[in-house]
N, C-alpha and C positions, 0 to 999 in steps of 0.2 A: 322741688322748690318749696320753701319756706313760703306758708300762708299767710303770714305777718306782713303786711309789706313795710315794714320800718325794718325787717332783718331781710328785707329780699333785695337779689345783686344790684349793686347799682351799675349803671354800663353810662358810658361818656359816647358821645355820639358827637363825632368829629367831621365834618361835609361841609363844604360851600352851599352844595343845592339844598337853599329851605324845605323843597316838598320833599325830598330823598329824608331832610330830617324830620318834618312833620311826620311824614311814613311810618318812619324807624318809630320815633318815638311813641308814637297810639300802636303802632302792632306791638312792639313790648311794654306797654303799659298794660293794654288788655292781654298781655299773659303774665301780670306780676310783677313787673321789671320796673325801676324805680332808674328815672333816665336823667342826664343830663345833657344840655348839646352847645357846641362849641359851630364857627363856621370858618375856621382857619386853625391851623397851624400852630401861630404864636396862642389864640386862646385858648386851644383846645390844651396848651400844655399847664397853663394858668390855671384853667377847669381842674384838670388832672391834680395837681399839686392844694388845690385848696379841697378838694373832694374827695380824692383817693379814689377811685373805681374800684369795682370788683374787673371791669371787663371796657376793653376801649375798641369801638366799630368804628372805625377810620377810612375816608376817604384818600387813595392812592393820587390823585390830582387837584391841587388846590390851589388857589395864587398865595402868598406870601411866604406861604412854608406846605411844602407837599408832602405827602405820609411818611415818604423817606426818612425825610429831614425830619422829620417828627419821632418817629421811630427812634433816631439814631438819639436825639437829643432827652428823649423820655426814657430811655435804656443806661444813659449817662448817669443820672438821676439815680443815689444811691436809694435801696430799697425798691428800688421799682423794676428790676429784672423781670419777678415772678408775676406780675399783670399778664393776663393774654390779651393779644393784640389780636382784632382781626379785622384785615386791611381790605376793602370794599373798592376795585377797580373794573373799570370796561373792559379793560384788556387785561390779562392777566397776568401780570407780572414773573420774570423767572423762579420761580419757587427755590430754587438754592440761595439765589441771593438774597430774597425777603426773608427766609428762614435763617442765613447768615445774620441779618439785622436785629433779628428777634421777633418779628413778626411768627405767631401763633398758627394760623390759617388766611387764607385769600380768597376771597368769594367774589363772582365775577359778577356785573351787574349787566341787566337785568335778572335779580333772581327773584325766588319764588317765596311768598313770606314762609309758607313753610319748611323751604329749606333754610333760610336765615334764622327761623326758630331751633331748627334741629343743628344746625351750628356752635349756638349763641350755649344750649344745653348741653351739649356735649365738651364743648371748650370750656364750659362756667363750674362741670360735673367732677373732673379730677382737685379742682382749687376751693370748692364751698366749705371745705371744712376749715380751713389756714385762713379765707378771705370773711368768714362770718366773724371772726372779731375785729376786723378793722375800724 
């Protein structure tokens, strides 16, 4: 990862639960990671579109607009195919069908920050060279 943090990923952090985003946001902050966070659905795609992420950690249940519905609608959105998505639920969703949607990977909560870090790296690792000039 880029020592710069004006060139390191930036990641949208899409959740209802403030502490689920206060979480996300200081564990990727203290590893580099330059965050944004949204608490719904309709903002999170508002965030998306005025930000451009490198990487979007999305909550699978929301009121207004839930990941699905977000997914389908941020996939819509020309240029924005190649984002990975990774979709953050209790339950774990069918993996064909979020993989059908474009969803990236699925991490079931409660996880561990260190697995969420080895996630976030691994997902962010095949795209950092296309996504550092955005």
């Amino acid at each position: 990862m880029n020592a710069n943090p004006h060139n390191s990923p930036l990641i949208l952090i899409v959740d209802d639960e403030q502490a689920i985003v206060a979480g996300l946001a200081l564990r990727l902050g203290m590893s580099g990671y330059r965050t944004i966070t949204a608490t719904n659905g309709i903002s999170g795609l508002a965030a998306a579109a005025e930000a451009r992420p490198d990487l979007i950690l999305l909550d699978h249940h929301m009121p207004e607009m839930d990941g699905v519905a977000f997914v389908a609608a941020f996939r819509a959105i020309p240029g924005e195919r190649d984002v990975p998505i990774v979709m953050l639920s209790g339950a774990v969703p069918d993996p064909t069908a979020i993989g059908a949607l474009g969803v990236t990977e699925c991490l079931k909560k409660p996880y561990h920050k260190d697995e969420l870090l080895h996630v976030v790296e691994r997902v962010l690792q095949p795209f950092a060279a296309p996504l550092s000039g955005r």
